[in-house]
N, C-alpha and C positions, 0 to 999 in steps of 0.2 A: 448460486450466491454471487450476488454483484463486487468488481474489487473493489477492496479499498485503496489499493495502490498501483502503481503503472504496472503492469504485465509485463514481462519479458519481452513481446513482441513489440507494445509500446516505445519501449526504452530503446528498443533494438533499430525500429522505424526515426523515432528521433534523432538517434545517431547516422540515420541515414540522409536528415535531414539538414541534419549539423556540420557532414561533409561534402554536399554539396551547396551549403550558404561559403565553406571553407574553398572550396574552389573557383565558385564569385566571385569573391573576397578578392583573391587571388591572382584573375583574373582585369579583376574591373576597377576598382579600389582608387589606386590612382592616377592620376593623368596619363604617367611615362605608360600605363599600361594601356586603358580604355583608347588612349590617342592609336595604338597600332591597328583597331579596327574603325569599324564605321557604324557609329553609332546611327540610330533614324530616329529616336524623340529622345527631343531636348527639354532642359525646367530649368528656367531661371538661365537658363545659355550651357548649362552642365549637362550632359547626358545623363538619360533615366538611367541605365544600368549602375551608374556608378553610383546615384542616387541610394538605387536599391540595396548596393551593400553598405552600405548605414546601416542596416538593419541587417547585415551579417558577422554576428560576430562567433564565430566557433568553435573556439578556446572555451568562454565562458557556458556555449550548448553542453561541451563533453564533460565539463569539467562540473557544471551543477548535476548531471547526470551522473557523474560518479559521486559527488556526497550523498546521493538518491538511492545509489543500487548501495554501496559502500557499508550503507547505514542499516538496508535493510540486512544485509550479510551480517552487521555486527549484531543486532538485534537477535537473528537466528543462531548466533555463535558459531558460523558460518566464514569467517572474513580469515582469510589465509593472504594479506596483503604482500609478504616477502614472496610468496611464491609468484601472485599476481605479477609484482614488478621483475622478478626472474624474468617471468613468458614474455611480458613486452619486452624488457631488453633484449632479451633474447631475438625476438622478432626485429625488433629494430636493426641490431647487426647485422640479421642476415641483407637487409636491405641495404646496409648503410656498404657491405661487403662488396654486394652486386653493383652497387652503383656509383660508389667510390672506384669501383675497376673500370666499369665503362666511362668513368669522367677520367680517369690515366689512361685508356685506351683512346680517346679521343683528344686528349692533350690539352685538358681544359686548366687551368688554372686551379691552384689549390689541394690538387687532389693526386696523390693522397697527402702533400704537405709534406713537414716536418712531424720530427716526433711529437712535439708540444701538440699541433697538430691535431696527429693521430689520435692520442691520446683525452684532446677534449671531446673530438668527435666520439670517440668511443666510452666515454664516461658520459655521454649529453651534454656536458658542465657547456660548453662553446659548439653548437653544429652549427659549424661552417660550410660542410659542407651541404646542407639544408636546413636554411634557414626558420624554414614553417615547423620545423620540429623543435622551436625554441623552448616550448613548455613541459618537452617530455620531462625534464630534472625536476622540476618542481611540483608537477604534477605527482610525481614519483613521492614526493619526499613528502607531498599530501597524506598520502596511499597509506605511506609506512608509518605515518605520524594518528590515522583518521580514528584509531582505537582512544587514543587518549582525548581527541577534539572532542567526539561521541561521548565519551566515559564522563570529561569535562561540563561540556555541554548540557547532559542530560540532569547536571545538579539543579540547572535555571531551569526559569519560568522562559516561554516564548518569547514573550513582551524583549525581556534580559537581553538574549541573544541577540536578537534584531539591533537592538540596540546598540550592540556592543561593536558587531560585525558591520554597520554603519559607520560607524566610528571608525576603526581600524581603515574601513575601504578610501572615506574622506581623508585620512592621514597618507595613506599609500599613492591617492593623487594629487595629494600636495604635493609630496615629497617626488612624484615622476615631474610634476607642472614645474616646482622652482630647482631641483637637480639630475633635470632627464638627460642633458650632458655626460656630468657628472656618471652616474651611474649606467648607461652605456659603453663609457670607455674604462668601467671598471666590474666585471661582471661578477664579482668577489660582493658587492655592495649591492647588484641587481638581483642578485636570485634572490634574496632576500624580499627584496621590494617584491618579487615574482609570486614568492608564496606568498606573502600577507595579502597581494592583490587577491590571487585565486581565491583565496579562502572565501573571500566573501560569496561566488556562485557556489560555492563545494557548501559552505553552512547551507547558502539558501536551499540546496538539494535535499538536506540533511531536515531543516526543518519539514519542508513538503512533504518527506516520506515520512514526519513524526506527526503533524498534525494536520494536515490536507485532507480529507477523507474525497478519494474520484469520486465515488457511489453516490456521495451527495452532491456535489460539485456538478456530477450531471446530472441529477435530480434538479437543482437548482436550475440551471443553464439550458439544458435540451441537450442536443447532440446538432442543430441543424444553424437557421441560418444566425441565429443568434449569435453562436461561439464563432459561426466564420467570420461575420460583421467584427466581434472584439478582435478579432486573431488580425485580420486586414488592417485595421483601424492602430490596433499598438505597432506595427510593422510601418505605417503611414508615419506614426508620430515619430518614429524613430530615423524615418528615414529624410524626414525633414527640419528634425528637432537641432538648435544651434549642439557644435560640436560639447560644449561644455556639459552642458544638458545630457545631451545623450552618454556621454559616459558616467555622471552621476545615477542614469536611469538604467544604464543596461542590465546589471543583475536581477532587478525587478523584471523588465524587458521580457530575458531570457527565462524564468521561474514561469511568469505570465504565459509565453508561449508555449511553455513545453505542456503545462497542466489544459492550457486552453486546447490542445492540436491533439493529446492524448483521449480528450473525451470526444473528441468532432468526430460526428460519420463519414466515412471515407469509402470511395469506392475500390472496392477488392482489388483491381489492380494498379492501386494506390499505394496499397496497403502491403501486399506482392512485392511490389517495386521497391519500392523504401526499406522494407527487409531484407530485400536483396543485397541492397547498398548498404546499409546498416552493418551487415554484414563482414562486409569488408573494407568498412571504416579506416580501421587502423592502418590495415597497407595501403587505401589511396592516398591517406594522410602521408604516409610514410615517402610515397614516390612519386606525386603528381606534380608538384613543382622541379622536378627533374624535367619535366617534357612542357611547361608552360614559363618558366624562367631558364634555366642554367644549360639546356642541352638543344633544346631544338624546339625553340618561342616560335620562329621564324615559319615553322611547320602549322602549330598549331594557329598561330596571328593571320596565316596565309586566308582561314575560309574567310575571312574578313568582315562577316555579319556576328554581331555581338550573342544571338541564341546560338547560331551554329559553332561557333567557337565554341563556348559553352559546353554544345553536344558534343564535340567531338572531344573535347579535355574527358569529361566523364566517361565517353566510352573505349578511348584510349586508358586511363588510369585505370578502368574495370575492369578490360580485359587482362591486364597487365597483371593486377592484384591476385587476379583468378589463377594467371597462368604459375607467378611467382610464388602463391601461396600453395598451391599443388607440388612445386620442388620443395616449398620450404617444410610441408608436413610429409612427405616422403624420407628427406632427409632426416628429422628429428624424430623417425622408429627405428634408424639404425642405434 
């Protein structure tokens, strides 16, 4: 029987997908960074890489992916969200543990802080001392809230929601567009902004898994050059589209991508790979800007060609993850 919804290995591969657009991102994104390698094709006088992360936005990949999986665990009366955010915080400590020591063993700045400090990094509410881990708290606070969105949600018609989470997402970038000052130097006023932004990828995940049927969707589309053609092509538009633009479009964007990339034929060690990485999404997320910003840029900026950099972040973070997450599950059967 063909699914009607993304598979486990699916969801697993897109998250594999979604962290390394996050370490593009990361990489390439802006000036102060892309200027430490050497780019080779230029558009419009801007290097293509930076170009291409326009079109990575990774936050919004995990995060419509969890109103996805979220939705279908509630559905199944399956969704044990408190324990979910236990594991990740949990996870996150341990990382934040190992590499808040190496950043005081190295004498970097910041680390481990003040108590105030300490204590934001270890509630999420402020990570300072990782910056890319800005959405863990609200993401969180999705998680523990996503029973009542769901329960809420499911009173409406399709049409409703869309509607409504459109709204909401327009009001959330007005308010970053005329008080993003403002609420960066008040983070008491951002998380907020933070959740209402997310919500809108987290609903659109939520509707996908309520009314998307994949089975037809590839029925409809194919599996071949068709869905590569649309998947290229929104990734084109996005990477060229004026900045205004593409923020109004990205949750479409990201919903687009993920249903379009789930149905395409992929060659098995495509498919391998991406699972792999999928995998251990969470702790690259968790440490890889340790080794491409804060601790040793200068290592990774060294290969100086914008793919090899690229490779060598990902399979630095990978091995890393690998190694770090073999202590961390050792550890947690004592």
């Amino acid at each position: 029987m063909a699914n009607i919804t993304f598979t486990k290995d699916d969801t697993t591969a897109l998250k594999g997908v979604a962290i390394l657009m996050m370490l593009w991102l990361h990489l390439f994104h802006h000036a102060d960074w892309y200027s430490r390698a050497t780019p080779l094709v230029f558009v419009c006088g801007k290097p293509l890489v930076s170009w291409i992360s326009n079109a990575t936005n990774p936050v919004y990949f995990f995060t419509f992916l969890s109103g996805y999986g979220l939705y279908l665990s509630y559905k199944k009366g399956k969704a044990d969200n408190l324990l979910r955010v236990k594991k990740l915080y949990s996870h996150y400590w341990f990382y934040t543990i190992v590499f808040g020591l190496i950043g005081f063993l190295l004498g970097k700045p910041g680390y481990p802080g003040n108590l105030m400090t300490i204590a934001y990094n270890v509630t999420g509410w402020e990570t300072t001392y990782n910056g890319t881990i800005w959405f863990l708290f609200p993401y969180c606070l999705l998680a523990l809230s996503s029973k009542k969105l769901f329960s809420f949600a499911d009173k409406y018609k399709g049409y409703v929601i869309l509607i409504a989470i459109g709204f909401i997402y327009i009001v959330c970038l007005s308010v970053l567009h005329f008080w993003g000052e403002y609420l960066i130097a008040h983070q008491w006023a951002y998380m907020p902004e933070h959740y209402f932004e997310l919500l809108c990828p987290f609903i659109l995940g939520y509707y996908c898994a309520k009314y998307v049927n994949i089975s037809i969707l590839r029925q409809k589309l194919g599996t071949g050059w068709k869905v590569a053609f649309l998947l290229v092509l929104s990734m084109a538009i996005m990477m060229f589209a004026t900045s205004a633009l593409s923020v109004i479009l990205y949750p479409l964007y990201v919903s687009m991508f993920c249903l379009l990339f789930s149905i395409m034929e992929k060659p098995r060690w495509m498919s391998v790979f991406l699972k792999d990485i999928g995998e251990t999404s969470t702790s690259i997320w968790f440490l890889h800007a340790y080794f491409c910003w804060y601790f040793i840029p200068e290592y990774i900026y060294f290969f100086k060609y914008p793919l090899l950099i690229f490779l060598i972040l990902v399979v630095v973070s990978y091995t890393t993850a690998r190694l770090l997450d073999f202590v961390y599950n050792r550890i947690k059967t004592f």
